[in-house]
FINUPA-288048 format. One record per atom (N, C-alpha, C): residue in one letter; x, y, z. Coordinates in steps of 0.02 Angstrom, whole numbers, plus 50000, padded with zeros to 5 digits. Layout:
FINUPA-288048
AXYZ
...
This chain:
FINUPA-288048
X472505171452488
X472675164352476
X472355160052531
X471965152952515
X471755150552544
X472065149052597
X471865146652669
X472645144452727
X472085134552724
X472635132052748
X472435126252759
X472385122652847
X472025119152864
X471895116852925
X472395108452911
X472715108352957
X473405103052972
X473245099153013
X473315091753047
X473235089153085
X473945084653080
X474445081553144
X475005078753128
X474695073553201
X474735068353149
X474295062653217
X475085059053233
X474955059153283
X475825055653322
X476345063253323
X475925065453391
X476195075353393
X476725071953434
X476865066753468
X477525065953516
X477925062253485
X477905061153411
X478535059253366
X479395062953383
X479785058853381
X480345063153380
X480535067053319
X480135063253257
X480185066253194
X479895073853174
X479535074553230
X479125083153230
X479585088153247
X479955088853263
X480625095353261
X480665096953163
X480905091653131
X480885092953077
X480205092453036
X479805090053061
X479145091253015
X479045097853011
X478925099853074
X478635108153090
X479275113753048
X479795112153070
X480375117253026
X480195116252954
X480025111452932
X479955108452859
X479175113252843
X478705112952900
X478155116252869
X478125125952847
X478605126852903
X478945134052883
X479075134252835
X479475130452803
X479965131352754
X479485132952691
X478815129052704
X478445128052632
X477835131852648
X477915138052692
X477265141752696
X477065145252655
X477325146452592
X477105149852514
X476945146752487
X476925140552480
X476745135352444
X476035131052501
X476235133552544
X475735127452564
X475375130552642
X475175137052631
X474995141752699
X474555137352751
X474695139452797
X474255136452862
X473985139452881
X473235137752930
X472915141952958
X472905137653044
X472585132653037
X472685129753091
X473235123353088
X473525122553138
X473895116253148
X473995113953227
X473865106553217
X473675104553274
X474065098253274
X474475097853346
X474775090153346
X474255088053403
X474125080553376
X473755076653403
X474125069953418
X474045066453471
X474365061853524
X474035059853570
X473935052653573
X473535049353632
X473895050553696
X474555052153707
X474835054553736
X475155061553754
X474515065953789
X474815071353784
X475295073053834
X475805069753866
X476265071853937
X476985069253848
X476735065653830
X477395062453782
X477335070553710
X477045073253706
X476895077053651
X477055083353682
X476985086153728
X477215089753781
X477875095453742
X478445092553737
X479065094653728
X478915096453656
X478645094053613
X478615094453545
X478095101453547
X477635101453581
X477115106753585
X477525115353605
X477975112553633
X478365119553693
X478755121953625
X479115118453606
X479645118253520
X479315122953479
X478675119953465
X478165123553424
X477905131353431
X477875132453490
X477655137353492
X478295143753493
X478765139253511
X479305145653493
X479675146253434
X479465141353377
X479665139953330
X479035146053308
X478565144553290
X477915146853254
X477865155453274
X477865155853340
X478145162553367
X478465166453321
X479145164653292
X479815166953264
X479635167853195
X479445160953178
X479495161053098
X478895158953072
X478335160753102
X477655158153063
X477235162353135
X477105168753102
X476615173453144
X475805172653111
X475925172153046
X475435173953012
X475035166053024
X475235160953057
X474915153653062
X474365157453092
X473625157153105
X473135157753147
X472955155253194
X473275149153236
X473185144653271
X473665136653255
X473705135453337
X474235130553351
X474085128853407
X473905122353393
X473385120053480
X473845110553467
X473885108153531
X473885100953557
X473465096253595
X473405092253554
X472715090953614
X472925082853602
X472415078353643
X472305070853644
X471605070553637
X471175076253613
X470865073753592
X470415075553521
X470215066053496
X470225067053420
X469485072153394
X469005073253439
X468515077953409
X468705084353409
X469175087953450
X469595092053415
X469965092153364
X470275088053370
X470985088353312
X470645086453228
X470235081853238
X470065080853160
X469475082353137
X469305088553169
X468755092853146
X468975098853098
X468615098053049
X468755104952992
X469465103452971
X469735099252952
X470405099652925
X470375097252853
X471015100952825
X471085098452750
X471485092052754
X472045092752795
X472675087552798
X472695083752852
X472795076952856
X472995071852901
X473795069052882
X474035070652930
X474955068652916
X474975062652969
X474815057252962
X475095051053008
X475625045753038
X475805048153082
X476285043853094
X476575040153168
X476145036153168
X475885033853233
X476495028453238
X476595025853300
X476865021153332
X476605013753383
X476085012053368
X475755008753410
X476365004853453
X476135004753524
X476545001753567
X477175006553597
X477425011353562
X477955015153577
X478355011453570
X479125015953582
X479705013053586
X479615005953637
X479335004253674
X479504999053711
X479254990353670
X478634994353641
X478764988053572
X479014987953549
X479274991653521
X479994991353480
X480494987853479
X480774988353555
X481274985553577
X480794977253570
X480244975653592
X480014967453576
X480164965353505
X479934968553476
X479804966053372
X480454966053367
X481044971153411
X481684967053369
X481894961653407
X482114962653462
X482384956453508
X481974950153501
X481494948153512
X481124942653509
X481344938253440
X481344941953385
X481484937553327
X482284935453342
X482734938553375
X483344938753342
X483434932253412
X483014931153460
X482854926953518
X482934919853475
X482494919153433
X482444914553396
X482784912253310
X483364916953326
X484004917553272
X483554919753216
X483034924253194
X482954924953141
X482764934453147
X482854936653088
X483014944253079
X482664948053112
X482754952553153
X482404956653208
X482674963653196
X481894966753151
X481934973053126
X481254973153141
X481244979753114
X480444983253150
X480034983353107
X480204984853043
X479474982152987
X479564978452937
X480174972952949
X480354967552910
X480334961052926
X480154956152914
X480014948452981
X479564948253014
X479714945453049
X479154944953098
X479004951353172
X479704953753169
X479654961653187
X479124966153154
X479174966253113
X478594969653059
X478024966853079
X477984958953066
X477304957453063
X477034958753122
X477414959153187
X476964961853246
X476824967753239
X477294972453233
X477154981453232
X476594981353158
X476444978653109
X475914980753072
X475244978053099
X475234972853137
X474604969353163
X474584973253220
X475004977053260
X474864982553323
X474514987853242
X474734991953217
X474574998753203
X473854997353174
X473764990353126
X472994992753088
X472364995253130
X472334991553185
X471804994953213
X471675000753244
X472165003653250
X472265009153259
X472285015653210
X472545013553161
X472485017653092
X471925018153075
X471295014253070
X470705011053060
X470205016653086
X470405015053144
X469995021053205
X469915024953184
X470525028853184
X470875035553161
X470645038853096
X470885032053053
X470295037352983
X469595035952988
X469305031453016
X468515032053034
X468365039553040
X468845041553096
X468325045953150
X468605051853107
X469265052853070
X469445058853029
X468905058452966
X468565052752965
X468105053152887
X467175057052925
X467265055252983
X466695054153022
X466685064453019
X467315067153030
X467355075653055
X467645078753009
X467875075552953
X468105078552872
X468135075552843
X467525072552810
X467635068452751
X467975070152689
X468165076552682
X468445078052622
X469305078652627
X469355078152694
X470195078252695
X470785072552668
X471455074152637
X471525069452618
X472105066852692
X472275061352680
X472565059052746
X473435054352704
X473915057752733
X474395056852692
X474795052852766
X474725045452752
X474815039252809
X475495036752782
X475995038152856
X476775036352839
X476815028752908
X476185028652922
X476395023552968
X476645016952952
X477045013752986
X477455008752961
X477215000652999
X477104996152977
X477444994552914
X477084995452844
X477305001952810
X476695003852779
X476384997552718
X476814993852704
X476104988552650
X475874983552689
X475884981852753
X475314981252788
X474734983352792
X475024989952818
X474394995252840
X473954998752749
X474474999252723
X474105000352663
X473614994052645
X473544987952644
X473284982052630
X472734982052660
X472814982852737
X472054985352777
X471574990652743
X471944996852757
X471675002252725
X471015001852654
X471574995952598
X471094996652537
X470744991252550
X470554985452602
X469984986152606
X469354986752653
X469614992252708
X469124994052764
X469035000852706
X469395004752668
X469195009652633
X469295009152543
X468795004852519
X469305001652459
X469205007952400
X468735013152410
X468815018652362
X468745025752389
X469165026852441
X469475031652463
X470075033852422
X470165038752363
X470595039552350
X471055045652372
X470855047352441
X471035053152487
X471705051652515
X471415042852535
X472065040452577
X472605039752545
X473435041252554
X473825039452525
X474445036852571
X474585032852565
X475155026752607
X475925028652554
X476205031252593
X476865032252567
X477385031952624
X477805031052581
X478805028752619
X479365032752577
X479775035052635
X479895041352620
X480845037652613
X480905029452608
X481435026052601
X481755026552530
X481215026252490
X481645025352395
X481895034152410
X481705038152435
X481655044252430
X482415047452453
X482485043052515
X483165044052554
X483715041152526
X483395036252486
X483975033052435
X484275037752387
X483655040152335
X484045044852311
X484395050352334
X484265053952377
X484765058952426
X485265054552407
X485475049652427
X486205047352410
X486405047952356
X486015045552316
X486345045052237
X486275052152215
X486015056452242
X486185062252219
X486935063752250
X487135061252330
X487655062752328
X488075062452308
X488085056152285
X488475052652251
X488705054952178
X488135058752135
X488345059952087
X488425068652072
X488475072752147
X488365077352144
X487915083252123
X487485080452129
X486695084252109
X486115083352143
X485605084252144
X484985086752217
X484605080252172
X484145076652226
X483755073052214
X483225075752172
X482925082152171
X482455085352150
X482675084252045
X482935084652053
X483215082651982
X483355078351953
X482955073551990
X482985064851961
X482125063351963
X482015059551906
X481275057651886
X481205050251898
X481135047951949
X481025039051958
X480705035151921
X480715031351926
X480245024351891
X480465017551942
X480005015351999
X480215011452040
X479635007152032
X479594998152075
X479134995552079
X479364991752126
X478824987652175
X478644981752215
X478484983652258
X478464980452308
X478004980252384
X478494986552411
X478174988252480
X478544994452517
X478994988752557
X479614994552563
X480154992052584
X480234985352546
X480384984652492
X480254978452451
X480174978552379
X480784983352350
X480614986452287
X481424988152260
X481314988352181
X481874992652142
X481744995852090
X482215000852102
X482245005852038
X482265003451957
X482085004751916
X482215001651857
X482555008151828
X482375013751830
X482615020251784
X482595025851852
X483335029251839
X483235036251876
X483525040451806
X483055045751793
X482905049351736
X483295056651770
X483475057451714
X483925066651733
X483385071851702
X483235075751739
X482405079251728
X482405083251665
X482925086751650
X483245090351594
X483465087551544
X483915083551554
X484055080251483
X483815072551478
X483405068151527
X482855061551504
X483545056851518
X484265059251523
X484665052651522
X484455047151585
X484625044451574
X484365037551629
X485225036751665
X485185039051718
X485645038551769
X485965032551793
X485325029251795
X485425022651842
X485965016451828
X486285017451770
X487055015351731
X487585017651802
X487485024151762
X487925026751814
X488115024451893
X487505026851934
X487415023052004
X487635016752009
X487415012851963
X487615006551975
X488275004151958
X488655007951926
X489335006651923
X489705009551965
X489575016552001
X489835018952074
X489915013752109
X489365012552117
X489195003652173
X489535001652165
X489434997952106
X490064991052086
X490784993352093
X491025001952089
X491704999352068
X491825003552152
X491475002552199
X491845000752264
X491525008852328
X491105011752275
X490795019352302
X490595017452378
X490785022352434
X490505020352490
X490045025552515
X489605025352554
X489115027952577
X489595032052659
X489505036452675
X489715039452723
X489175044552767
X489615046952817
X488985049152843
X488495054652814
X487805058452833
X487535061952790
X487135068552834
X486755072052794
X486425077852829
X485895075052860
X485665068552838
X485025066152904
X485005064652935
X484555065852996
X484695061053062
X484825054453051
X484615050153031
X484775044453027
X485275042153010
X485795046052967
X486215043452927
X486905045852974
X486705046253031
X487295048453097
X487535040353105
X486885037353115
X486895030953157
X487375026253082
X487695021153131
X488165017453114
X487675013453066
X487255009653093
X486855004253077
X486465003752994
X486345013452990
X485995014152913
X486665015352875
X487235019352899
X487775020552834
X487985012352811
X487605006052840
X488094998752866
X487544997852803
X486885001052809
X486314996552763
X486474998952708
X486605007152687
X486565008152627
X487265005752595
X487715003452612
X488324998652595
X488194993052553
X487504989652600
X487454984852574
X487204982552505
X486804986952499
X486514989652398
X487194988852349
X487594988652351
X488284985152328
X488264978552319
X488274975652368
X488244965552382
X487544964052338
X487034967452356
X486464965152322
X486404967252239
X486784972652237
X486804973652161
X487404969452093
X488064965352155
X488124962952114
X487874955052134
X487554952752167
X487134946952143
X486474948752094
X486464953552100
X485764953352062
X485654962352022
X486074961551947
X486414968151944
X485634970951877
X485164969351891
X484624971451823
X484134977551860
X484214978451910
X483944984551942
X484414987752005
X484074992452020
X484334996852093
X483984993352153
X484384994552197
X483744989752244
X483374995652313
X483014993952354
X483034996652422
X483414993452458
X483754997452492
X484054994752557
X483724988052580
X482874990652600
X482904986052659
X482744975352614
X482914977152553
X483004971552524
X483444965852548
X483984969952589
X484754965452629
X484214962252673
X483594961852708
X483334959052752
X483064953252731
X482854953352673
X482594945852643
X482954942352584
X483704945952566
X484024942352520
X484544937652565
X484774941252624
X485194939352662
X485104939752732
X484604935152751
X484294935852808
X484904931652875
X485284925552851
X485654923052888
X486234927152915
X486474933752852
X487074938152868
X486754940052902
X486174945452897
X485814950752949
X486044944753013
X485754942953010
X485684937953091
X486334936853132
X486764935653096
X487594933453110
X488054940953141
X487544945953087
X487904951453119
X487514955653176
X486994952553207
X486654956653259
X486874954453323
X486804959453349
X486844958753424
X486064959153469
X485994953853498
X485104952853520
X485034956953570
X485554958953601
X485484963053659
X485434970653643
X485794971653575
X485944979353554
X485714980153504
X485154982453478
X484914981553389
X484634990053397
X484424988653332
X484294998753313
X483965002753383
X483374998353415
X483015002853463
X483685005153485
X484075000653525
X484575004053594
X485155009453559
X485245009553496
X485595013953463
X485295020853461
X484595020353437
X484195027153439
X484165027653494
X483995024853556
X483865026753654
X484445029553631
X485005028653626
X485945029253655
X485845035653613
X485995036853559
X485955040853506
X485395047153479
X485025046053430
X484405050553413
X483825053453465
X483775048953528
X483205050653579
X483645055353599
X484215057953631
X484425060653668
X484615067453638
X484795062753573
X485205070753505
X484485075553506
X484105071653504
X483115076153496
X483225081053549
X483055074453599
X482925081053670
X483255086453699
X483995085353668
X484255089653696
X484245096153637
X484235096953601
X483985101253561
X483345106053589
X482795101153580
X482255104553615
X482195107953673
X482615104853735
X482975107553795
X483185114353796
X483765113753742
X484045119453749
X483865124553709
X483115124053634
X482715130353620
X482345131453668
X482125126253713
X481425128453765
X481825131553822
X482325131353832
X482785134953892
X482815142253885
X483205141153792
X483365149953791
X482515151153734
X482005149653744
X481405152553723
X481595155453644
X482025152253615
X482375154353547
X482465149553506
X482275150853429
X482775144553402
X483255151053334
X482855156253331
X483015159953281
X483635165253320
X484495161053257
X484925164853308
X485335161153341
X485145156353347
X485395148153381
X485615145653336
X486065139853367
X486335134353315
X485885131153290
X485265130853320
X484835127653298
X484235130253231
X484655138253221
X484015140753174
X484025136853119
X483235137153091
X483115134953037
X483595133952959
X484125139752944
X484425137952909
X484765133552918
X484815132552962
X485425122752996
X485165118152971
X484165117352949
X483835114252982
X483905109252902
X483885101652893
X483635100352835
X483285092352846
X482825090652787
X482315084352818
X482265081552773
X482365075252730
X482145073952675
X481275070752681
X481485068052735
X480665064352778
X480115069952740
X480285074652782
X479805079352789
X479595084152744
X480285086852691
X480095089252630
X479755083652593
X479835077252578
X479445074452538
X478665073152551
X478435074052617
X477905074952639
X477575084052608
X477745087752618
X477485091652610
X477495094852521
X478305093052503
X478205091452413
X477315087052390
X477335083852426
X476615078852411
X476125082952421
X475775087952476
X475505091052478
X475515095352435
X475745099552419
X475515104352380
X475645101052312
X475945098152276
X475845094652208
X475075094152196
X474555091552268
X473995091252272
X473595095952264
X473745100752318
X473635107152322
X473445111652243
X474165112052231
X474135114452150
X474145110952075
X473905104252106
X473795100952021
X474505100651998
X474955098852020
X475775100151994
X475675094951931
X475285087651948
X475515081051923
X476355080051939
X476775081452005
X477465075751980
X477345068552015
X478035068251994
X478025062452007
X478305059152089
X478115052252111
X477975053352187
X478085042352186
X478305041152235
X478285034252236
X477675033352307
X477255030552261
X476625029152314
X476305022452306
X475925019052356
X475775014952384
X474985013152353
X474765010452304
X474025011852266
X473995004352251
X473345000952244
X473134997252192
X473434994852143
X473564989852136
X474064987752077
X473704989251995
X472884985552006
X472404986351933
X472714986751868
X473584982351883
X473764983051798
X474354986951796
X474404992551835
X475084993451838
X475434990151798
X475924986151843
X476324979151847
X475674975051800
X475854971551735
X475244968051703
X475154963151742
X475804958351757
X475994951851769
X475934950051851
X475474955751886
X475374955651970
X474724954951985
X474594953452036
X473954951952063
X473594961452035
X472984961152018
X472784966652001
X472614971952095
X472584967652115
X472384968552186
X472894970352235
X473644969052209
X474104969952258
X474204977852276
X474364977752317
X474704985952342
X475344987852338
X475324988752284
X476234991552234
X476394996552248
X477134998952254
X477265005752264
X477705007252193
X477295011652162
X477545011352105
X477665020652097
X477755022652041
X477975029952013
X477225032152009
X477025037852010
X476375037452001
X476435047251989
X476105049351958
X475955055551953
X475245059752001
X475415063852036
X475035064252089
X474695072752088
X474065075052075
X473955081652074
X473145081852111
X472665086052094
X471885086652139
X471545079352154
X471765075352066
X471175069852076
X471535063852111
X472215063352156
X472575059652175
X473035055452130
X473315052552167
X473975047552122
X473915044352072
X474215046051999
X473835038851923
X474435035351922
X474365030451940
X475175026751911
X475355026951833
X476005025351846
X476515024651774
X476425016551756
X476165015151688
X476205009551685
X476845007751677
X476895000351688
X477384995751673
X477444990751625
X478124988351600
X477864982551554
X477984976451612
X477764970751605
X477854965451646
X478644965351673
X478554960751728
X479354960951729
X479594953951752
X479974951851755
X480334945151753
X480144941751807
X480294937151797
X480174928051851
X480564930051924
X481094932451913
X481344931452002
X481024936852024
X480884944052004
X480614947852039
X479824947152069
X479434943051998
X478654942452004
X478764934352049
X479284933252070
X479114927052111
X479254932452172
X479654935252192
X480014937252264
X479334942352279
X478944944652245
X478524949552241
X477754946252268
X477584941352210
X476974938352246
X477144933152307
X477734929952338
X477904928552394
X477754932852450
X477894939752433
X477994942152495
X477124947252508
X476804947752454
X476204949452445
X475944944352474
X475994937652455
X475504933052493
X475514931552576
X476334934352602
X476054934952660
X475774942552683
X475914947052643
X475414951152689
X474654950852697
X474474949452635
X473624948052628
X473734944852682
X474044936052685
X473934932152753
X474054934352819
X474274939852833
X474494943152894
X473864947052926
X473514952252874
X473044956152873
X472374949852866
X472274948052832
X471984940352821
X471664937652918
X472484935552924
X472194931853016
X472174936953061
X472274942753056
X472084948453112
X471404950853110
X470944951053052
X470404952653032
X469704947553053
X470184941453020
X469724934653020
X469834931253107
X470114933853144
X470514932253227
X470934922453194
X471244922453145
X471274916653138
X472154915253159
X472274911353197
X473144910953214
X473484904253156
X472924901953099
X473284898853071
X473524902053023
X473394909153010
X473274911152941
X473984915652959
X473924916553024
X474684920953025
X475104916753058
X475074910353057
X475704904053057
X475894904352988
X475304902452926
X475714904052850
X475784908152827
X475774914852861
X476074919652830
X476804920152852
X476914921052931
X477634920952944
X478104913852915
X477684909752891
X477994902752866
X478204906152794
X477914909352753
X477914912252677
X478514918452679
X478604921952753
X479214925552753
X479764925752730
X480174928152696
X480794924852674
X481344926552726
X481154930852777
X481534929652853
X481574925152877
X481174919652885
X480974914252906
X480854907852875
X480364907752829
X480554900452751
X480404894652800
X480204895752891
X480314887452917
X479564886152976
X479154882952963
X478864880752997
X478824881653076
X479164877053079
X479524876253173
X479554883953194
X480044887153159
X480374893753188
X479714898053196
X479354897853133
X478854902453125
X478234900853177
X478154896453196
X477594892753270
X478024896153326
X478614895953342
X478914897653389
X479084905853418
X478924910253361
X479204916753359
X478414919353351
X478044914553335
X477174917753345
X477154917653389
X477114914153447
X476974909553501
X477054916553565
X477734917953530
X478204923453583
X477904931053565
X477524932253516
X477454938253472
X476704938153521
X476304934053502
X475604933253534
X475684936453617
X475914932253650
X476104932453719
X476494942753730
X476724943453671
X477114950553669
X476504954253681
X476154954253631
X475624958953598
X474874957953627
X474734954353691
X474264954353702
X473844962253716
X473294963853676
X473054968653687
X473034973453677
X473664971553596
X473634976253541
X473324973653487
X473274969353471
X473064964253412
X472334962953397
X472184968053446
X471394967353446
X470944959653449
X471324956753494
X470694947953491
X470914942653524
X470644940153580
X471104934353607
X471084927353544
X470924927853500
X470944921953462
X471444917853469
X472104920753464
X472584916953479
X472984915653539
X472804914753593
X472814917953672
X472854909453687
């Protein structure tokens, strides 16, 4: 059986404990030969590298190689796979894109607002690079890009690469949704057939299909909701933290104002941007929850396999281990791998999809995914409030990607003006002003300096 050559760009993710357990898991399906975490930072990738090798040790002998490096003429030479998931700026931007907005009373999240709009104007050029030089040392690899804010970065992408159909921009959020509604209705996500549409992080379900018998679920779900279902805590990391069991709550409030689809979560950010705001604390927002919380829950894990040189046997063995992140990443791979065609919510070209959308937009729609890459599911048109809330928020990303490209600071004054975080002039001059001054020297250009 063929083995495949791996590359995981952003090797000092905290999310790599479960990627790598996740790649075990799928070594019949999806064998390795080489795998390599790659990181501009190799002292930060470090701990993740030590993990690895006593992980791979235990439960993946037959891997042929497992190297770390920082650098990219190693790492993206001869590979089949690019797994991306970069952070431009690190956690310490982080902590800017949220506080700064919430400075100026308006929503301060990391790839929603004007939070977003800084962390996507940090990552494009960087993503850019990255698949240059991975096209430059494997042109034939495909590169499966989770970096966020992904319809930003997807927007760049199609057109520094507008017929690359290697690249694929996916969010692994509609995905985590259903985990719930599977919980909810007592059955595995794997057994639900989607049909979703709109922008990333910026989308709803129209049909969740029961794989076996075609019933359309999404009745159901939505009356859980309505008649008072609560979200509690869950098997993912994330779903420890207070802040996401608070978001997926909120798919309730939004479903009964607006009860003709399922929504995403992170929809509460632009339907109800004044609540978000009312209920934040500027001093304490998600970064200082993950520092307090998930950074520490990570390391100390890793600590204590790299201590006792074990994970197999430990509380920590792999049967403990579960990822939805990361199985849906590697479900994607081999669907590829073996021509599966399922089905997959991905980030493509609109060309009709959606009839009634810019043909050009970058939709994340249902799409069937096998050798020759992702075909979308068509759609029939769909209604006025959605194709308004939809090309609103499309028109500022073009304009976002638009003034980072063109170095123009008026073009990303009307885009954060077109935000529906924002909707205000004044605010939106004022929270650039502070974003610019943030980001000098990620943004690639003193234009606006």
């Amino acid at each position: 059986m063929k083995k495949y050559n791996v590359v995981l760009v952003g090797g000092g993710s905290i999310r790599n404990p479960e990627m790598m357990a996740t790649l075990v898991r799928y070594k019949e399906k999806f064998p390795i030969g080489r795998f390599v975490l790659y990181d501009i930072d190799q002292k930060r990738q470090e701990i993740m590298a030590q993990y690895g090798q006593i992980l791979f040790r235990e439960y993946y002998p037959e891997m042929d190689e497992f190297i770390w490096t920082d650098d990219p003429d190693v790492a993206f030479a001869d590979i089949d796979f690019a797994l991306m998931q970069i952070r431009s700026g690190n956690m310490e931007m982080r902590e800017k894109d949220e506080k700064i907005p919430l400075k100026h009373g308006l929503v301060g999240q990391e790839t929603c607002g004007a939070g977003g709009f800084a962390y996507g104007l940090r990552s494009i050029p960087e993503v850019i690079e990255i698949i240059t030089k991975i096209r430059e040392l494997s042109p034939e690899a495909w590169i499966i890009n989770y970096s966020n804010p992904a319809a930003i970065v997807a927007e760049a992408t199609r057109r520094v690469f507008p017929d690359d159909y290697k690249i694929l921009n996916i969010c692994d959020m509609p995905i985590a949704i259903m985990e719930r509604y599977a919980e909810m209705l007592g059955c595995s996500r794997h057994d639900f057939e989607p049909r979703y549409f709109g922008l990333n992080h910026y989308g709803w379900f129209t049909h969740v299909y029961d794989k076996k018998t075609g019933e359309d679920l999404a009745p159901r779900i939505k009356q859980c909701l309505l008649d008072g279902y609560t979200f509690g805590l869950g098997n993912e990391e994330h779903t420890l933290d207070a802040s996401w069991i608070e978001t997926y709550n909120t798919m309730a409030d939004i479903l009964r104002d607006f009860p003709e689809y399922l929504p995403n979560t992170y929809l509460k950010y632009y339907l109800y941007p004044n609540r978000v705001v009312a209920h934040s604390d500027p001093n304490h927002t998600r970064y200082d929850e993950i520092m307090e919380g998930k950074y520490p829950r990570v390391h100390k894990k890793l600590n204590e396999i790299i201590e006792a040189n074990a994970v197999r046997g430990t509380k920590y063995d792999l049967e403990n281990t579960t990822s939805v992140h990361a199985s849906y990443i590697f479900e994607l791979a081999t669907s590829i791998l073996n021509n599966e065609n399922e089905i997959f919510l991905i980030i493509v070209k609109n060309n009709g999809t959606i009839p009634n959308l810019d043909p050009d937009a970058m939709v994340e729609v249902a799409c069937r995914v096998g050798i020759n890459g992702p075909e979308p599911l068509s759609m029939e048109p769909i209604g006025t409030f959605y194709k308004g809330m939809i090309e609103s928020q499309h028109a500022y990303e073009r304009l976002a990607v638009d003034g980072l490209f063109e170095k123009d600071k008026g073009k990303l004054l009307q885009a954060l003006t077109l935000n529906r975080t924002i909707s205000d002039a004044d605010r939106a001059r004022a929270v650039l002003d502070d974003l610019i001054e943030a980001n000098k020297g990620y943004w690639g250009a003193d234009f606006c300096a």
